[in-house]
N, C-alpha and C positions, 0 to 999 in steps of 0.2 A: 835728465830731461833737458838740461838747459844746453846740451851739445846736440839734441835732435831739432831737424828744422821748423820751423816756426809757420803756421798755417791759420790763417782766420777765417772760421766759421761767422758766415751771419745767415740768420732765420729769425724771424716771427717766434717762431713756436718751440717751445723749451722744448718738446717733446724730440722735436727732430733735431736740434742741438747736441742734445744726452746719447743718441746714434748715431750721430756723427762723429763724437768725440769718441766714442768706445769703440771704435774702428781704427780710427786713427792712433790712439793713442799707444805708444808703442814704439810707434814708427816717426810720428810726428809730435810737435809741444801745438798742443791747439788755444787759440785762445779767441771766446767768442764775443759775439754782440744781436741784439736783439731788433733792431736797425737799422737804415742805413747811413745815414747821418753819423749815425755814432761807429758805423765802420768804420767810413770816412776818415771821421777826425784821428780813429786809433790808425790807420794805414800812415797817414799824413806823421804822425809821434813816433809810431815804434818803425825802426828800419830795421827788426830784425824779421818781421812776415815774409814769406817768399812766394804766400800764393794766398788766393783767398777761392770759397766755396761757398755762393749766395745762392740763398731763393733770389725768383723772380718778383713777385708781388711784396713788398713790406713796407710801414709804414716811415714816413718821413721823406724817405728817400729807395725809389723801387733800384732794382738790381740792374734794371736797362741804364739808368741814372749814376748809378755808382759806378758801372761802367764806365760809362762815358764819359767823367772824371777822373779815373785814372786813366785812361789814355789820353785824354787831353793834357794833362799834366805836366807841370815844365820841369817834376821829378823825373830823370830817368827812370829810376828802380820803380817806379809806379805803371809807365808807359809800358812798360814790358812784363811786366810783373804776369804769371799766368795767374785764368782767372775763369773761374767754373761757373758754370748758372744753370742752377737747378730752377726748373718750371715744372707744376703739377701737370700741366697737361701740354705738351712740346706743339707745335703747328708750325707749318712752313713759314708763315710770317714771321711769327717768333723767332724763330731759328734764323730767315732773314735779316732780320732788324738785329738778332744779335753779333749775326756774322760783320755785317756792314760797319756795328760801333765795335769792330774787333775781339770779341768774345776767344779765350781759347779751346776752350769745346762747349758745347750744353748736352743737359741730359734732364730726362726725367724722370721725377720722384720715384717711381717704380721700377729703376733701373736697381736699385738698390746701392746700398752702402759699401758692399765689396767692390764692387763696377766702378767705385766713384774714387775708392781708394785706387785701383789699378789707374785708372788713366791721371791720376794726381802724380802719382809716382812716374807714369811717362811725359807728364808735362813739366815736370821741376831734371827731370833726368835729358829731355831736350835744354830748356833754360840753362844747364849746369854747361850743356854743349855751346848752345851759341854763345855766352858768356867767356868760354876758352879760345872761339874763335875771335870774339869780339879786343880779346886780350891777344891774341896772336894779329891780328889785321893794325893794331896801334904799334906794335912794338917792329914788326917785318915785311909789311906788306903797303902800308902805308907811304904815297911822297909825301917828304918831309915837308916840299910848298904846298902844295894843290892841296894834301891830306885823302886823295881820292889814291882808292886802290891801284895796284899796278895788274897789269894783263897778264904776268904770271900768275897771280892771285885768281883774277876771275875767271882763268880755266880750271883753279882748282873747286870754286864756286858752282861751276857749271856743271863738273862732273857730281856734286853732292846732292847740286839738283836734279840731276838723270836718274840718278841713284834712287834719290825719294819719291819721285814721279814712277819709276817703274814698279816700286813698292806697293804705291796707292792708287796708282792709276790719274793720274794728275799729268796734266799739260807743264812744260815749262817752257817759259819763251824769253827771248835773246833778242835785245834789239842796239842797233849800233847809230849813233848817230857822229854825222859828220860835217862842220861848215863847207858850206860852200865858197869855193875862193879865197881857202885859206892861205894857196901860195901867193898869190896878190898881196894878200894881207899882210903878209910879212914881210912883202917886201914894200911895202909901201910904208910900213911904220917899224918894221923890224921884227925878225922872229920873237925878240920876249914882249914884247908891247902884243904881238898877235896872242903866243899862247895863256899869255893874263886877261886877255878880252876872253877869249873861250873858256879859259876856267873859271871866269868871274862868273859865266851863262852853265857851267857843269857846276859849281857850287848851289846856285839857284835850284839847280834841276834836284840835286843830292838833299835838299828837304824838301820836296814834292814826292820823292818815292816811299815805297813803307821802307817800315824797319827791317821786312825779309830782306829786302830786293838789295843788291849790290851794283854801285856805281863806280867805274875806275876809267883806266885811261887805253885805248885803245889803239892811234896812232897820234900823229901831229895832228891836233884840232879836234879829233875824236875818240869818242865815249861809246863806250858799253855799260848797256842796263843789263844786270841778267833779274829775271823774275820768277821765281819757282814756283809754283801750283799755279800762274796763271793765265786763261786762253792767250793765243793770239787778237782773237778780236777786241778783248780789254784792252793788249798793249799796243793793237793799232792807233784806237779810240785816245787814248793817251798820248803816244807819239805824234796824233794830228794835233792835241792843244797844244804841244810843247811848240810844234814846226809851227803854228799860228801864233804863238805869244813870241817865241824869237824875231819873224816876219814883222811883228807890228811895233818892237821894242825902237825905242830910238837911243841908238849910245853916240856920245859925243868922244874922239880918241883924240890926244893932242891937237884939240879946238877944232876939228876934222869931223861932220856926221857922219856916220859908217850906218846902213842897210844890212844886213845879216840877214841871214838863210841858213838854213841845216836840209841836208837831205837825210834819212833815216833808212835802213834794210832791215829787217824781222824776219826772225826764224823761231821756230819751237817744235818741238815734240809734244804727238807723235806725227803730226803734219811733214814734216820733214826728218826723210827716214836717216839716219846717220849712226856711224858708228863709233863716234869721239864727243867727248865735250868740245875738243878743238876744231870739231866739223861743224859743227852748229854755228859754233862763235865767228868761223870762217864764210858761211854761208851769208850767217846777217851782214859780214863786212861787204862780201860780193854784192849784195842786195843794195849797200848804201852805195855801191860804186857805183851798178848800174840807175840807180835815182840819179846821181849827182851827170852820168852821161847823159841823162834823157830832159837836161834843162834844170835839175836841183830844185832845192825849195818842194819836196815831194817824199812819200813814203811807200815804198817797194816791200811787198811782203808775200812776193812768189805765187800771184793770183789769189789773196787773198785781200790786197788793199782793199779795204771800205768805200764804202758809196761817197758821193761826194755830201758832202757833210754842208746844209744850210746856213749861211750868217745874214747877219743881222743889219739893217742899215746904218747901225750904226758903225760895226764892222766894215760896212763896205765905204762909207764916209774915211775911214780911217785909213782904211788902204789907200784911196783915191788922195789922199791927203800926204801919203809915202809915198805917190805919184808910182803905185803898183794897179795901175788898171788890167793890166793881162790877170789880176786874182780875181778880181771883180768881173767879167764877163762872161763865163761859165754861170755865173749866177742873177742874170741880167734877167731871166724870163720870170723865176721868183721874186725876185727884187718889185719887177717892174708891177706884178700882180697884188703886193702888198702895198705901191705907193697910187695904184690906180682911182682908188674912193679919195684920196688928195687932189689926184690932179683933177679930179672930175668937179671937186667941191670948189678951190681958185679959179677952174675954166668958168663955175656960175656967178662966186661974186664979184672977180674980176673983168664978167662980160666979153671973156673969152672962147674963140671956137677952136680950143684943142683939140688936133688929131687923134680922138682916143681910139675908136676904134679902130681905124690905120695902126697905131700904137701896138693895140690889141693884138691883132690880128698877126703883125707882123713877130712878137715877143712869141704868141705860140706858135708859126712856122716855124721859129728857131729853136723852141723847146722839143718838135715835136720830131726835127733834123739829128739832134741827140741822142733820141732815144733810138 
């Protein structure tokens, strides 16, 4: 037994512990707990578990809970660790809330104990995989500087994600980003001063993605995301904070302020029909080209870029402050109709006759020129 893998049951109820384990057993070394608290601490001691199989509802500490401790977890083997939740009665919310705190499947009690054992066994049988890849990407695929994958590696990424997308029917999407003026850059401070300012901002990025998703190097100054199971519109919605957090960063380079930009291109399947993983990957490149020709600092995803996306005054303070007013005026009609009860309120105790409604008036002709 002590050579078969090690699996921890927790439930409330002895009842569905004793069938759990008579199922498993066999195949697996199970060892339970009554709790979640006291999963917990046993997850946290023994490093020989490789998966664990909770109810939902238990006392101390529920399974949404123990979840979301191990994935928060500054264990590796915890963060990834596959991880079942069993709920008596499944609901979309549930199954939401479990997806979002990373759940690797749920099922319900009525699924029964065969069901639970099969997909146990394809979830420690995937783990067994990306663990081989995870060991192949350290030792061969990895820059020895940057640490970020190389572009032979993330075509062979992209085709595993085709692979698993056609299986299940699942979107995979590609997205490439690129600084803008990155030949400036280098020459103005020198090629390796330039590509350590960009790796410094693709390190940043490389713990913002999940653990699916793979980052590597793409050309001089640019990165490819690949992202397997997920839409285009998630990784537009993403690629706009990335392109917004670079835009508003301020780096100091050899006592020099330097402004940054990335233009970004996205692609995915089945949106975009192709016949390679190296056609995809090549599409998003074209996409961040043609962003970076049409003015940079923007996200190109083949008529599917997103709406323009509202900030914040304090946003727009900030930009205005990077002395980037062309980002701020697209969003002047919003803007203006959130600080109107301000100006309206200093126009009375300052004894002011602001133009508000000239103001007005003129902010929606321009919103209304837009649309």
């Amino acid at each position: 037994m002590s050579e078969l893998p090690h699996v921890l049951v927790v439930d409330d109820s002895r009842v569905v512990r004793i069938s759990l384990i008579n199922h498993l057993k066999g195949t697996y070394s199970v060892r339970e707990e009554a709790d979640g608290e006291a999963a917990w601490q046993t997850l946290v001691l023994d490093h020989s578990i490789r998966a664990v199989i909770s109810d939902l509802q238990m006392p101390k500490l529920t399974g949404y809970e123990l979840l979301e401790r191990l994935r928060t977890s500054k264990l590796r083997r915890l963060q990834n660790m596959p991880f079942i939740l069993v709920s008596g009665e499944e609901t979309e919310e549930e199954r939401a809330k479990a997806c979002a705190l990373g759940v690797s499947d749920f099922v319900t009690k009525g699924v029964g104990c065969a069901e639970i054992l099969r997909r146990l066994n394809n979830l420690l049988a995937l783990s067994a995989a990306q663990e081989n890849v995870e060991a192949a990407r350290e030792q061969q695929v990895q820059d020895p500087e940057s640490g970020l994958f190389s572009r032979k590696f993330l075509e062979v990424q992209i085709a595993q994600a085709l692979a698993h997308s056609a299986r299940h029917g699942v979107e995979t999407s590609v997205m490439v980003l690129g600084f803008d003026g990155f030949a400036n850059l280098c020459q103005r401070f020198g090629a390796p001063v330039a590509e350590r300012v960009a790796e410094r901002f693709a390190k940043m990025l490389a713990g913002k993605v999940r653990q699916e998703d793979s980052i590597g190097h793409f050309g001089a100054g640019q990165y490819a995301i690949i992202a397997p199971g997920t839409a285009a519109s998630y990784c537009a919605t993403f690629g706009e904070r990335v392109r917004e957090a670079i835009e508003l960063a301020r780096l100091t380079v050899q006592g020099e302020t330097v402004a940054l930009t990335v233009s970004i291109g996205l692609a995915s399947i089945p949106a975009d029909q192709v016949a390679s993983a190296l056609a995809l990957l090549e599409i998003a490149g074209e996409r961040m080209q043609q962003a970076m020709q049409s003015g940079g600092n923007r996200l190109e995803a083949g008529g599917t870029v997103p709406q323009l996306r509202p900030i914040s005054l304090r946003h727009a303070l900030e930009l205005l402050a990077t002395d980037r007013p062309e980002t701020v005026i697209p969003h002047l009609p919003a803007l203006g109709a959130q600080l109107m009860p301000l100006l309206e309120l200093m126009g009375k105790e300052l004894g002011l006759a602001l133009p508000l409604a000239e103001l007005e008036r003129r902010l929606s002709e321009r919103n209304s020129a837009k649309k």
